[in-house]
Backbone bond lengths (Angstrom), bond angles and torsions (degrees), N, CA, C in turn:
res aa  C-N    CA-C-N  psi(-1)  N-CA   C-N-CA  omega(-1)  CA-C   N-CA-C  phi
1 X - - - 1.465 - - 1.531 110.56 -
2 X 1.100 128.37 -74.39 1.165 127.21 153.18 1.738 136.29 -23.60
3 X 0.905 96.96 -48.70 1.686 98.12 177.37 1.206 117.58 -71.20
4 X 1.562 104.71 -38.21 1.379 126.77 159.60 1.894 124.54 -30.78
5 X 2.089 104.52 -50.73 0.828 108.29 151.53 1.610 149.86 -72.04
6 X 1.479 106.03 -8.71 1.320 130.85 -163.75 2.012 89.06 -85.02
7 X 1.420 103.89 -59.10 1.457 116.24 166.89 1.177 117.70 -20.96
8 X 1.434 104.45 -74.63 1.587 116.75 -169.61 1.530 111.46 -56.57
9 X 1.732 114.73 -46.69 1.205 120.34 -177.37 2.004 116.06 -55.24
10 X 1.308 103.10 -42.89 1.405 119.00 -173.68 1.553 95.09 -80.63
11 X 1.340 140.13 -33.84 1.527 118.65 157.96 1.566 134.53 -92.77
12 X 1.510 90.88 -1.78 1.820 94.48 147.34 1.863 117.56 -73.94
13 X 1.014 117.21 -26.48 1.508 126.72 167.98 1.383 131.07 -67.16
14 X 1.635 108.90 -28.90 1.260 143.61 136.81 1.985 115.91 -16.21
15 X 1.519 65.79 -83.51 1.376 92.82 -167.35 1.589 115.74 -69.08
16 X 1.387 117.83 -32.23 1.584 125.30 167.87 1.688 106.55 -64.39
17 X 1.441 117.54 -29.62 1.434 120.54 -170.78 1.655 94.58 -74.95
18 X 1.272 132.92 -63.98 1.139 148.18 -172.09 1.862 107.47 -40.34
19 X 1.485 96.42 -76.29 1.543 95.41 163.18 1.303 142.10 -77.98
20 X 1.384 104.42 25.08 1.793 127.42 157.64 1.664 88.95 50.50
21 X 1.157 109.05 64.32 1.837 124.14 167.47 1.633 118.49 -108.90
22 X 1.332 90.41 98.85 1.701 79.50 -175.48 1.720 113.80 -86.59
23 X 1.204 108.23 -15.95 1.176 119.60 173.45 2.000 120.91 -64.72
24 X 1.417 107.36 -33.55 1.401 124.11 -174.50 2.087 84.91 -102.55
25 X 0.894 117.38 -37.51 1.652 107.99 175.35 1.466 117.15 -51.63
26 X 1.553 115.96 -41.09 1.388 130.02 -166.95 1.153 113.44 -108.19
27 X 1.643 114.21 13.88 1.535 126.98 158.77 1.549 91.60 -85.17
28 X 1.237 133.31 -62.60 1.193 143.03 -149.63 1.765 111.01 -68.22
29 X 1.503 103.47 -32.47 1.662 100.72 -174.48 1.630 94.09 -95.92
30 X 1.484 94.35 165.72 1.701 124.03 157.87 1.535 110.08 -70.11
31 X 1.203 97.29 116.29 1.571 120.09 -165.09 1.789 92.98 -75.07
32 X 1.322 134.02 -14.63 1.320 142.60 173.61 1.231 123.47 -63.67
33 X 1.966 114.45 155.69 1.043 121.42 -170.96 1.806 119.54 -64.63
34 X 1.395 112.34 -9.10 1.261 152.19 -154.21 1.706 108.16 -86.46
35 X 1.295 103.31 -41.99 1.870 116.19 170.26 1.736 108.81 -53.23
36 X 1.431 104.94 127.11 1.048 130.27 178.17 1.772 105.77 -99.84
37 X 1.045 134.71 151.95 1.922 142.27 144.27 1.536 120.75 -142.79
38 X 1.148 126.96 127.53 1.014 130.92 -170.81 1.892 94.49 -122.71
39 X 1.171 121.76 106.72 1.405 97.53 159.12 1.376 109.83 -114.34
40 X 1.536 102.73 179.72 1.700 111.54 175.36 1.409 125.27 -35.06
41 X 1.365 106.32 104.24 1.539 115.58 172.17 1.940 123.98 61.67
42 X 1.660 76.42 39.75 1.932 102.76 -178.43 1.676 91.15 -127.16
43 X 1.282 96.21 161.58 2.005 117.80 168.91 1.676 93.92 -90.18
44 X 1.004 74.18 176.15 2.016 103.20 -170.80 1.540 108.69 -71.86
45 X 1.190 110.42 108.58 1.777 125.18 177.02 1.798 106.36 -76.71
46 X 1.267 119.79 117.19 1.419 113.77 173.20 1.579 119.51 -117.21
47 X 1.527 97.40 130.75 1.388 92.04 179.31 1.478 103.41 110.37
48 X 1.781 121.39 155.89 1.313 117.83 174.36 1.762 113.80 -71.91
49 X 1.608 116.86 -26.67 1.102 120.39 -176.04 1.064 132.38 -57.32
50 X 1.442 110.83 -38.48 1.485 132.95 -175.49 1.732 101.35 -94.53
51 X 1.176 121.36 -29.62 1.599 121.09 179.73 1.477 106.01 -74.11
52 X 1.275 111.65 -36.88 1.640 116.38 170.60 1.402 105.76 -78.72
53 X 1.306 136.57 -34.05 1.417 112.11 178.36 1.800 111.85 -68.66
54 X 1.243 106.32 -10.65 1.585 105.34 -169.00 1.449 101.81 -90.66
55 X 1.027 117.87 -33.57 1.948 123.47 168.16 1.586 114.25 -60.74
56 X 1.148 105.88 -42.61 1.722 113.22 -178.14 1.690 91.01 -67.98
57 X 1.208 131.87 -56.95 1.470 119.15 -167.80 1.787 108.79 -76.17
58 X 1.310 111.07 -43.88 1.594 86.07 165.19 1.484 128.71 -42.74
59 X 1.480 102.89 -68.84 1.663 108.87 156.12 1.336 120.84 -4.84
60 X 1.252 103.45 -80.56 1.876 122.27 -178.65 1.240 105.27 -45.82
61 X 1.562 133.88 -48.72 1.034 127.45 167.26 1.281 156.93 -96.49
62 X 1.338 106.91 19.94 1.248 129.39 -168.70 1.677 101.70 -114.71
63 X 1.179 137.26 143.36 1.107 145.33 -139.99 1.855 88.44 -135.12
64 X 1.225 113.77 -52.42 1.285 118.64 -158.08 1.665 105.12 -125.11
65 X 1.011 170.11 143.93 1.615 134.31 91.26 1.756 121.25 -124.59
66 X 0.925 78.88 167.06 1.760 107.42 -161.81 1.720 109.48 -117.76
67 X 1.073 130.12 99.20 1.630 118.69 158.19 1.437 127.56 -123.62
68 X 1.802 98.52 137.95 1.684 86.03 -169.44 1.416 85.30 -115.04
69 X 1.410 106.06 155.69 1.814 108.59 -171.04 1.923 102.77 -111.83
70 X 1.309 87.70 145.78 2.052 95.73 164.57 1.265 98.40 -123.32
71 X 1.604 121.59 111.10 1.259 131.56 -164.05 1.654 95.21 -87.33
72 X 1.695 128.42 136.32 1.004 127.47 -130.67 1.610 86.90 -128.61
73 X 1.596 112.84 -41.25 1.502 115.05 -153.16 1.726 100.42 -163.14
74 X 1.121 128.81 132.05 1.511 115.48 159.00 1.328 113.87 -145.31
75 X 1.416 127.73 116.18 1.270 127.22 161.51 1.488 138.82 -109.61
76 X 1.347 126.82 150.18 1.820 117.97 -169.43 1.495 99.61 -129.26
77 X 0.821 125.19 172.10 1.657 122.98 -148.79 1.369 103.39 160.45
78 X 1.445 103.01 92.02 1.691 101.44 -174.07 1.830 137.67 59.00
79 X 1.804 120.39 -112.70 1.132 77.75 155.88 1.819 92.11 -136.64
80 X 1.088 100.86 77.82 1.574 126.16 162.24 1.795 125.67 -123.68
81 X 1.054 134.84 155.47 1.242 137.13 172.07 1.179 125.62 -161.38
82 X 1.387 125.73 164.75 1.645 110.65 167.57 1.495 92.79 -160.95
83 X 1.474 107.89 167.61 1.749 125.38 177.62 1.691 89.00 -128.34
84 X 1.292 113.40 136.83 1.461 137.91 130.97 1.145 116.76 -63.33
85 X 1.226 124.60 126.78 1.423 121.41 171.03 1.878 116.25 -145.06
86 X 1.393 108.65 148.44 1.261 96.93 159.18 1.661 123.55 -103.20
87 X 1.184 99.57 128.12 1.717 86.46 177.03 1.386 128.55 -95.41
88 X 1.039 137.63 116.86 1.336 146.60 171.84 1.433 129.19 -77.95
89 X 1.274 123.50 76.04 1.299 144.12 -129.88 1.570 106.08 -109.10
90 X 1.552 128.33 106.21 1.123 120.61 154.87 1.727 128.31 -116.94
91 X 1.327 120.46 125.73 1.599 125.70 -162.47 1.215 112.81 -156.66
92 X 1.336 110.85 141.16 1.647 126.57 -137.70 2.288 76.95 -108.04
93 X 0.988 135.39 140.87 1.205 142.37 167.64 1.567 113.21 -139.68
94 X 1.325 124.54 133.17 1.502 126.66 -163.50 1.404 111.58 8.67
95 X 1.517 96.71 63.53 1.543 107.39 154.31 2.005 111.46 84.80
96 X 1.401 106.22 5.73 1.396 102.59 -164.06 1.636 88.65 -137.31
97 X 1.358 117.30 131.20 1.399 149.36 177.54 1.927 107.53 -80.81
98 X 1.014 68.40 117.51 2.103 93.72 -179.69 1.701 116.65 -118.93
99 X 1.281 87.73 125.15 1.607 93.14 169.00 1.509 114.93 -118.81
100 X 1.098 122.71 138.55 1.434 109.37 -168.62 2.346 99.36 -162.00
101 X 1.321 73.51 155.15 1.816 82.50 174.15 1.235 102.40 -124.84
102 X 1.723 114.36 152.62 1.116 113.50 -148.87 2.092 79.09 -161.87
103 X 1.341 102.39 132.59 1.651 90.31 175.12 2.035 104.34 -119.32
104 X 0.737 103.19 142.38 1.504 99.23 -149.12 2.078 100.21 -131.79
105 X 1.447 112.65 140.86 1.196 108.90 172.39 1.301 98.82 -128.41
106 X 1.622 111.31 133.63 1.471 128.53 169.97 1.438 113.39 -113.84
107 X 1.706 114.91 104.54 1.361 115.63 147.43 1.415 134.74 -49.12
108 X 1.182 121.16 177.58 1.967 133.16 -158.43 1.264 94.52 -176.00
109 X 1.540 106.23 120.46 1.680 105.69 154.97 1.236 101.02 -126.78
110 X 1.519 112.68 150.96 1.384 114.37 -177.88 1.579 122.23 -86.75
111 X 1.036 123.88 116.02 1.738 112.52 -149.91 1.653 83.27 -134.64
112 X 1.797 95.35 138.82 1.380 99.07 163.56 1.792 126.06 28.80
113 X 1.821 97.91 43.60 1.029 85.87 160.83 1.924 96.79 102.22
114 X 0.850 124.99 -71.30 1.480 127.78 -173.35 1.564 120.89 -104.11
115 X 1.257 105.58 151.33 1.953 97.32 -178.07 1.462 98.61 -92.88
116 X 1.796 108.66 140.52 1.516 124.76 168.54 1.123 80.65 -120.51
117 X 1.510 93.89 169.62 1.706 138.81 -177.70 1.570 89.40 -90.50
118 X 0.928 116.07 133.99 1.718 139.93 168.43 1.633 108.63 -115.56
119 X 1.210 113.76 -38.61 1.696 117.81 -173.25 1.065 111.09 -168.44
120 X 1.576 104.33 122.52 1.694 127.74 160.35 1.279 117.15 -103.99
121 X 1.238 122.10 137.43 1.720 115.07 168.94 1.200 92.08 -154.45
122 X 1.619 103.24 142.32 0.979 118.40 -165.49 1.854 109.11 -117.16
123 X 1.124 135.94 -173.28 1.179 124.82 177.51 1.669 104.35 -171.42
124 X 0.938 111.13 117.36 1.890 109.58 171.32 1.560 111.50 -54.84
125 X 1.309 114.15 150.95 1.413 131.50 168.29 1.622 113.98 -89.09
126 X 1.178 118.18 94.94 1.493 83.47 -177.11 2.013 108.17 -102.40
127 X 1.313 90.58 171.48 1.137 108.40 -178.43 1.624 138.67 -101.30
Protein backbone atom coordinates (compact mmCIF):
# COMPACT_ATOMS: atom_id res chain seq x y z
CA UNK A 1 0.00 0.00 0.00
CA UNK A 2 2.41 2.35 0.76
CA UNK A 3 5.04 1.92 -1.74
CA UNK A 4 2.33 1.93 -3.96
CA UNK A 5 2.00 5.54 -2.79
CA UNK A 6 5.65 6.40 -2.78
CA UNK A 7 5.35 5.11 -6.68
CA UNK A 8 2.72 7.23 -7.70
CA UNK A 9 4.28 10.26 -5.92
CA UNK A 10 7.87 9.69 -7.61
CA UNK A 11 5.99 9.30 -11.11
CA UNK A 12 3.94 12.28 -10.60
CA UNK A 13 7.50 14.02 -10.37
CA UNK A 14 8.21 12.23 -13.47
CA UNK A 15 5.71 13.51 -15.13
CA UNK A 16 5.89 17.34 -13.83
CA UNK A 17 9.73 17.06 -14.95
CA UNK A 18 8.73 15.88 -18.45
CA UNK A 19 6.04 18.55 -18.94
CA UNK A 20 8.35 21.35 -17.66
CA UNK A 21 5.49 22.19 -14.83
CA UNK A 22 6.72 24.16 -12.26
CA UNK A 23 3.54 24.63 -10.81
CA UNK A 24 2.70 20.58 -10.47
CA UNK A 25 6.76 20.35 -9.57
CA UNK A 26 6.25 22.60 -6.44
CA UNK A 27 3.14 20.68 -5.46
CA UNK A 28 5.31 17.68 -5.27
CA UNK A 29 8.49 19.08 -3.25
CA UNK A 30 8.90 20.29 0.46
CA UNK A 31 8.49 23.86 0.25
CA UNK A 32 11.29 23.78 3.34
CA UNK A 33 14.61 24.94 4.20
CA UNK A 34 15.36 21.14 4.53
CA UNK A 35 15.09 20.19 0.47
CA UNK A 36 18.10 18.88 -0.88
CA UNK A 37 18.85 18.50 -5.27
CA UNK A 38 21.69 17.21 -6.58
CA UNK A 39 21.55 16.90 -10.34
CA UNK A 40 23.98 15.54 -12.95
CA UNK A 41 27.31 16.99 -12.58
CA UNK A 42 26.03 20.10 -10.22
CA UNK A 43 26.96 20.65 -6.18
CA UNK A 44 24.27 20.38 -3.65
CA UNK A 45 21.19 22.88 -4.04
CA UNK A 46 19.72 23.74 -0.47
CA UNK A 47 16.52 24.73 0.34
CA UNK A 48 13.17 25.05 -1.79
CA UNK A 49 14.52 28.39 -3.25
CA UNK A 50 17.50 27.37 -4.82
CA UNK A 51 15.90 23.79 -5.89
CA UNK A 52 13.19 25.84 -7.62
CA UNK A 53 15.51 28.19 -9.20
CA UNK A 54 17.30 25.09 -10.75
CA UNK A 55 13.87 23.61 -12.21
CA UNK A 56 12.82 27.00 -13.69
CA UNK A 57 16.27 27.02 -15.65
CA UNK A 58 16.17 23.47 -16.75
CA UNK A 59 12.66 24.21 -17.90
CA UNK A 60 13.82 27.39 -19.75
CA UNK A 61 16.15 25.36 -21.38
CA UNK A 62 15.14 22.36 -22.39
CA UNK A 63 13.15 22.28 -25.53
CA UNK A 64 12.18 18.62 -25.30
CA UNK A 65 12.45 15.75 -22.57
CA UNK A 66 11.37 12.39 -22.31
CA UNK A 67 12.15 9.86 -19.30
CA UNK A 68 11.46 6.31 -19.05
CA UNK A 69 12.39 4.87 -15.57
CA UNK A 70 13.83 1.11 -14.44
CA UNK A 71 12.80 1.27 -10.90
CA UNK A 72 15.89 -0.21 -9.15
CA UNK A 73 14.99 -0.29 -5.28
CA UNK A 74 12.15 1.21 -3.07
CA UNK A 75 11.88 1.43 0.53
CA UNK A 76 9.27 3.12 3.31
CA UNK A 77 10.16 3.12 6.81
CA UNK A 78 8.00 5.18 8.90
CA UNK A 79 7.54 8.53 7.61
CA UNK A 80 10.57 8.51 5.26
CA UNK A 81 11.07 6.85 1.81
CA UNK A 82 13.01 6.78 -1.26
CA UNK A 83 13.02 5.11 -5.00
CA UNK A 84 16.26 4.19 -6.82
CA UNK A 85 15.83 4.68 -10.15
CA UNK A 86 17.43 4.58 -13.45
CA UNK A 87 16.60 7.24 -15.75
CA UNK A 88 16.60 6.90 -19.32
CA UNK A 89 16.64 10.27 -20.55
CA UNK A 90 15.97 11.66 -23.99
CA UNK A 91 15.99 15.78 -24.65
CA UNK A 92 16.37 17.84 -27.56
CA UNK A 93 18.64 21.14 -26.07
CA UNK A 94 19.51 24.11 -28.56
CA UNK A 95 18.30 22.17 -31.24
CA UNK A 96 20.44 18.89 -30.63
CA UNK A 97 18.88 15.49 -29.34
CA UNK A 98 20.50 13.72 -26.25
CA UNK A 99 20.23 10.45 -24.91
CA UNK A 100 21.71 9.84 -21.75
CA UNK A 101 21.39 7.54 -18.42
CA UNK A 102 21.37 8.99 -15.36
CA UNK A 103 20.74 6.76 -11.97
CA UNK A 104 19.01 8.94 -9.62
CA UNK A 105 17.68 8.71 -5.83
CA UNK A 106 14.43 10.43 -4.78
CA UNK A 107 13.56 11.04 -1.15
CA UNK A 108 9.73 11.40 0.46
CA UNK A 109 8.89 12.60 3.78
CA UNK A 110 5.61 12.25 4.96
CA UNK A 111 4.49 15.72 6.09
CA UNK A 112 1.15 16.79 7.23
CA UNK A 113 -0.53 14.13 5.91
CA UNK A 114 1.04 13.70 2.30
CA UNK A 115 4.55 12.54 0.91
CA UNK A 116 6.95 15.48 -0.58
CA UNK A 117 10.19 15.08 -2.21
CA UNK A 118 12.91 16.25 0.27
CA UNK A 119 15.86 14.92 -2.08
CA UNK A 120 16.73 14.13 -5.59
CA UNK A 121 20.18 13.42 -6.82
CA UNK A 122 20.87 12.52 -9.71
CA UNK A 123 24.11 11.01 -11.17
CA UNK A 124 25.16 10.22 -14.92
CA UNK A 125 25.79 6.68 -16.14
CA UNK A 126 28.67 6.70 -17.97
CA UNK A 127 29.65 4.52 -20.56
Amino acid sequence: MLTSEILAVNTAFYRAFEKKDLEAMSALWSQGTGSTCIHPGSSILRGWKQVRASWEQIFRNTAYIEINLDIMATEVADNIAYVVVVENVLQVVNGRRLEAQSIATNVFQFLSGKWYLVHHHGSPIMR
